[in-house]
Kinemage of the C-alpha trace (Angstrom):
@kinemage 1
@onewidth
@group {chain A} dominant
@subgroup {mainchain}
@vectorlist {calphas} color= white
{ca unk a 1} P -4.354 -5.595 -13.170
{ca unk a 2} L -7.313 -7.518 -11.803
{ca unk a 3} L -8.215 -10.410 -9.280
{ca unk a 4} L -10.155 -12.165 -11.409
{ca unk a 5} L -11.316 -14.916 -8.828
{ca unk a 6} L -12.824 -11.732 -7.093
{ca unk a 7} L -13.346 -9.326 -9.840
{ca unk a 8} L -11.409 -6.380 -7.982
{ca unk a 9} L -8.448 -4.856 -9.296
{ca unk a 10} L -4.955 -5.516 -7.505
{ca unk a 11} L -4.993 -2.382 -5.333
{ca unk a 12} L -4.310 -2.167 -1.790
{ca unk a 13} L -4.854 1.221 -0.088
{ca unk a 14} L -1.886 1.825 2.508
{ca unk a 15} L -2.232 3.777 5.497
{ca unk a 16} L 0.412 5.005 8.073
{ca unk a 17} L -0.116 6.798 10.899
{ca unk a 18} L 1.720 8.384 13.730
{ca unk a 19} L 2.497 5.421 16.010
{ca unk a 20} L 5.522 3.585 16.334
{ca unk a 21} L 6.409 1.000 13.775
{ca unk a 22} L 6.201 3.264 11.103
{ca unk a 23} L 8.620 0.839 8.921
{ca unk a 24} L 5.668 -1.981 8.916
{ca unk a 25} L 4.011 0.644 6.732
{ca unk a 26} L 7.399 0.700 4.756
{ca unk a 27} L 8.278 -2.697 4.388
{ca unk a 28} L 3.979 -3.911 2.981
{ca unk a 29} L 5.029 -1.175 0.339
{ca unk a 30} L 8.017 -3.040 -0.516
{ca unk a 31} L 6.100 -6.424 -0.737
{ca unk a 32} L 3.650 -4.743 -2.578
{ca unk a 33} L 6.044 -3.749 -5.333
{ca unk a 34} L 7.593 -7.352 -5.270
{ca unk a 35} L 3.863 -8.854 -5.214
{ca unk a 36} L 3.301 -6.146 -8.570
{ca unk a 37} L -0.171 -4.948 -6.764
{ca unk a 38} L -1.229 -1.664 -6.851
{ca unk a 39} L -0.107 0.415 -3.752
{ca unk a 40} L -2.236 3.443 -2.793
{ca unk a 41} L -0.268 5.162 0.266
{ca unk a 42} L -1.461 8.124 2.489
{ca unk a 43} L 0.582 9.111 5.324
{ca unk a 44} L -0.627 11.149 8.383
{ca unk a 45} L 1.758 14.251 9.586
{ca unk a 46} L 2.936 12.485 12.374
{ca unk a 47} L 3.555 9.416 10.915
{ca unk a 48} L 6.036 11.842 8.921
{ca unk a 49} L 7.378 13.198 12.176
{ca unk a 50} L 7.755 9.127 13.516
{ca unk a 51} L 9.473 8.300 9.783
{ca unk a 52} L 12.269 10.804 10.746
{ca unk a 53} L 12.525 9.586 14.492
{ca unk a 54} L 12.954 5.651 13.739
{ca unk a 55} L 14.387 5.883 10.423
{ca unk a 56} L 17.101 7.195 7.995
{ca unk a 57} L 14.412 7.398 5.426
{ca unk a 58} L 12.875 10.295 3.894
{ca unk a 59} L 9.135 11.164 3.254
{ca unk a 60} L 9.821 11.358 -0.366
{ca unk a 61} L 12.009 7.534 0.257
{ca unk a 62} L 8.502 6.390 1.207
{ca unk a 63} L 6.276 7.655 -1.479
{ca unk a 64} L 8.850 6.587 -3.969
{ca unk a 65} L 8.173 3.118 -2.959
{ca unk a 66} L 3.770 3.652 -3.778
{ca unk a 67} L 2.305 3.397 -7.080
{ca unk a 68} L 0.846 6.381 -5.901
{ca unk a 69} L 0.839 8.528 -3.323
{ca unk a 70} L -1.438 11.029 -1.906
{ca unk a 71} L -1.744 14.231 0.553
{ca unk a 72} L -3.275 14.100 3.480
{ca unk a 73} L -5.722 16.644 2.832
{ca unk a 74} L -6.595 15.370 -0.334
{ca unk a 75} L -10.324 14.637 0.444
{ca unk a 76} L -10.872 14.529 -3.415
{ca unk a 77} L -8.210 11.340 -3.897
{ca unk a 78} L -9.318 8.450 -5.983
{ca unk a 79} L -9.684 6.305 -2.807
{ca unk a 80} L -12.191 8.767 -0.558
{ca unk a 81} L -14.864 7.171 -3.015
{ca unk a 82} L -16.244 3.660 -2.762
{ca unk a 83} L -16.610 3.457 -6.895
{ca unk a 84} L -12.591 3.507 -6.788
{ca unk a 85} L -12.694 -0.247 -6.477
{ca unk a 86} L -9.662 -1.738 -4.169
{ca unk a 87} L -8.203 -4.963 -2.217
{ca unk a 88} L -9.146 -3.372 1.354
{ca unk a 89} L -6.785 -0.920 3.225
{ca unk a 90} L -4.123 -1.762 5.773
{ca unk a 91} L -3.098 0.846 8.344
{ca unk a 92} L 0.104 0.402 9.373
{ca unk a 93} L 0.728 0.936 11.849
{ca unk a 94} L -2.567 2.470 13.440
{ca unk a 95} L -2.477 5.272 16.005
{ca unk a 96} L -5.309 5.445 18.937
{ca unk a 97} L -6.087 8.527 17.221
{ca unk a 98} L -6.118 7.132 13.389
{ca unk a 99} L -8.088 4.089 15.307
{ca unk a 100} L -10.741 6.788 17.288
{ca unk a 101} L -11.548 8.400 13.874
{ca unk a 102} L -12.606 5.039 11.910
{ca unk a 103} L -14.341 4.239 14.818
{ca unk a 104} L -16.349 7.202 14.805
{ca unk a 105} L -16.985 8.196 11.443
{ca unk a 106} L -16.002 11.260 12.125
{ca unk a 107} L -12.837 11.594 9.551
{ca unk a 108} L -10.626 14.384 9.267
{ca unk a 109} L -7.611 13.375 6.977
{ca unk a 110} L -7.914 11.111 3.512
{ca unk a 111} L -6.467 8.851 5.705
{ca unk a 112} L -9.270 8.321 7.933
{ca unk a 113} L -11.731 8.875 4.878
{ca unk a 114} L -9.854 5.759 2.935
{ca unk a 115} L -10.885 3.413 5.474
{ca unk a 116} L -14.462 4.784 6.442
{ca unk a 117} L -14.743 3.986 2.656
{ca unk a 118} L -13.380 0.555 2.996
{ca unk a 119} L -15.980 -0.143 6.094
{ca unk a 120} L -19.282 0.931 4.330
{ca unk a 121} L -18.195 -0.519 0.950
{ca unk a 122} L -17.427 -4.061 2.942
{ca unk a 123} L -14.290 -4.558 1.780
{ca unk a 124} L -11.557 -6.087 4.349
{ca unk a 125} L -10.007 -2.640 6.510
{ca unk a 126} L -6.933 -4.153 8.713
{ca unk a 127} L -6.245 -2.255 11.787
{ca unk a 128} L -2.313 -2.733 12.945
{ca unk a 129} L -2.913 -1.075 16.167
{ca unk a 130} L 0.121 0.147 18.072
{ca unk a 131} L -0.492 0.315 21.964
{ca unk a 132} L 0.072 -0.441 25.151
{ca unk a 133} L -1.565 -1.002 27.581
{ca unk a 134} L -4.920 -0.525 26.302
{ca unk a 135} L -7.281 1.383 28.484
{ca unk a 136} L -11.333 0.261 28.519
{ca unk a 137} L -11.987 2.643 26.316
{ca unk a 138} L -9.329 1.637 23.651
{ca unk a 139} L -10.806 -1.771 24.071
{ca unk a 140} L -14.160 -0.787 24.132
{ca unk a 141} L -13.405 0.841 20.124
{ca unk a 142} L -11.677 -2.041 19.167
{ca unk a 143} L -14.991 -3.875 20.476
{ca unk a 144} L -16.914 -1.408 18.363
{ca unk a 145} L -14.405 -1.639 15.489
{ca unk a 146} L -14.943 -5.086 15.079
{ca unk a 147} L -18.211 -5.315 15.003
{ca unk a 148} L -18.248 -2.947 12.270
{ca unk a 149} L -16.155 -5.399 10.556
{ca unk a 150} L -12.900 -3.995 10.678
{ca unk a 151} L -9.559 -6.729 11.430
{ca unk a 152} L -7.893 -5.714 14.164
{ca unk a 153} L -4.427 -7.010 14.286
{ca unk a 154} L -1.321 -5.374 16.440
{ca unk a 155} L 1.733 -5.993 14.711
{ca unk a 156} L 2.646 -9.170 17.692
{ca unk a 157} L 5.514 -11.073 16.798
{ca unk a 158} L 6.180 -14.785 15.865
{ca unk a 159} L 9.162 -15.923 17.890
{ca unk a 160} L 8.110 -19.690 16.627
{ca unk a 161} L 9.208 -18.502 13.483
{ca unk a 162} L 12.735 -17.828 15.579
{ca unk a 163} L 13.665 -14.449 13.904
{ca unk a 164} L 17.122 -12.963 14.229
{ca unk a 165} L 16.625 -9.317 13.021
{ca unk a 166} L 14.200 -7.161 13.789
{ca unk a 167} L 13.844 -6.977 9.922
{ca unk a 168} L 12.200 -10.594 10.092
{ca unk a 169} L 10.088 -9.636 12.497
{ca unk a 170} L 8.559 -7.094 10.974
{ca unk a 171} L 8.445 -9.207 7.383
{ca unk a 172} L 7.115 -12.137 9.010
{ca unk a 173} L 4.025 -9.827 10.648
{ca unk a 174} L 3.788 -7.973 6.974
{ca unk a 175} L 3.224 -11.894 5.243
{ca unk a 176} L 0.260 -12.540 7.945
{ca unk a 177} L -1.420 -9.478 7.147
{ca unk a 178} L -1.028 -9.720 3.469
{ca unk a 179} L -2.570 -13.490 3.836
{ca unk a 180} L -5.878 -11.870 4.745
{ca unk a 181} L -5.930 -10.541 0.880
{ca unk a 182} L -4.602 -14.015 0.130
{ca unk a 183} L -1.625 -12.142 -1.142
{ca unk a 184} L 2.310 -14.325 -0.553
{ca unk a 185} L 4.805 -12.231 -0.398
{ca unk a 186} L 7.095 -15.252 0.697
{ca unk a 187} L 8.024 -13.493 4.053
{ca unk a 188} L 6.226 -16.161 6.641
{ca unk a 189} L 7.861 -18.891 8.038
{ca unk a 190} L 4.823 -20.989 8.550
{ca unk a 191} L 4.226 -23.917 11.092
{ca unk a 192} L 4.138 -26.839 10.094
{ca unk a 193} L 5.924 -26.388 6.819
{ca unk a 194} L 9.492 -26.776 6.082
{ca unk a 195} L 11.760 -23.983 5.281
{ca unk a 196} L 12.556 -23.642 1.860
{ca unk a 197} L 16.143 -22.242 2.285
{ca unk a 198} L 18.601 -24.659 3.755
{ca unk a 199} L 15.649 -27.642 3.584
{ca unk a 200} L 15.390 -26.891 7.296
{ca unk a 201} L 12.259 -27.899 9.554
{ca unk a 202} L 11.463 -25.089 12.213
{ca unk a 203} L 7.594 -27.296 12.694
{ca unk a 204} L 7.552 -29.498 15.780
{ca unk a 205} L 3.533 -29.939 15.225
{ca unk a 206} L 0.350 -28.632 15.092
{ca unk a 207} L -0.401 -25.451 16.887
{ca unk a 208} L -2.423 -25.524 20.497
């Protein structure tokens, strides 16, 4: 399947690493499928270890839901090379560690290859860093990160969008970062814009 305003295949490589929120990396799979885009998923060890700690879900649930699914070791995977022509990569969510590597260069794991890969072939690398507080020199990557062109963007939620569940939370976070592939899943109550079920108005205005 292909983009053809951009020329690029429907792929989006899917990274999850070992910090919390492992189930934002779960639910961007599911939107993927919905969306019928490509989803290329590598998960780190500990973001296997997190799965079992904040979820019911099994590793295996979780690959089930990419198109395909790689080791972590797998340095020869289809998306270590730039000629394997993608969307971008999301990370999600991003450890300090996962976020240290990119930063670097220095890459250990397929994971951390995928999205050095990403950078140098300029294609958009999101970065749903999961931390807090943030010492200087967490900020001082994220500095270096972005610079390098990378979009940082912790997984902060919308309360204008006046979720109930912690499931809409995490969907309404998952629809902002797929709008930076210009991807809808139809999971973001957006301001300004009336609500399609119920014909109810959440906008007061513009934002300030």
């Amino acid at each position: 399947m292909d983009d053809s305003a951009a020329g690029r295949p429907l792929r989006l490589i899917v990274g999850i690493s070992g910090a919390s929120g492992v189930m934002y990396g779960v639910r961007l799979l599911e939107a993927l499928n919905r969306l019928g885009v490509e989803s290329h998923l590598v998960m780190s060890r500990s973001a296997e270890v997190t799965l079992a700690c904040e979820t019911d879900l099994k590793v295996a649930d979780v690959r089930a839901l990419a198109t395909v699914a790689y080791p972590i070791q797998d340095i020869g995977a289809a998306i270590s090379s730039g000629s394997f022509r993608t969307l971008g990569m999301v990370v999600a969510p991003c450890s300090i560690r996962t976020m240290s590597e990119i930063a670097t260069g220095v890459t250990s794991t397929l994971l951390t290859r995928a999205a050095d890969v990403v950078l140098k072939e300029r294609r958009r690398l999101v970065l749903m860093v999961r931390e807090t507080p943030l010492h200087l020199g967490h900020l001082r990557t994220l500095v270096s990160l972005a610079e390098m062109g990378a979009v940082i963007a912790p997984p902060v939620p919308a309360l204008y969008a006046r979720p109930d569940t912690v499931d809409a939370l995490i969907d309404h976070t998952v629809g902002r970062v797929l709008d930076m592939f210009d991807l809808d899943a139809g999971l973001v109550r957006r301001w300004g814009e009336p609500v399609e079920e119920g014909g109810v108005r959440r906008g007061r205005g513009p934002m300030r």
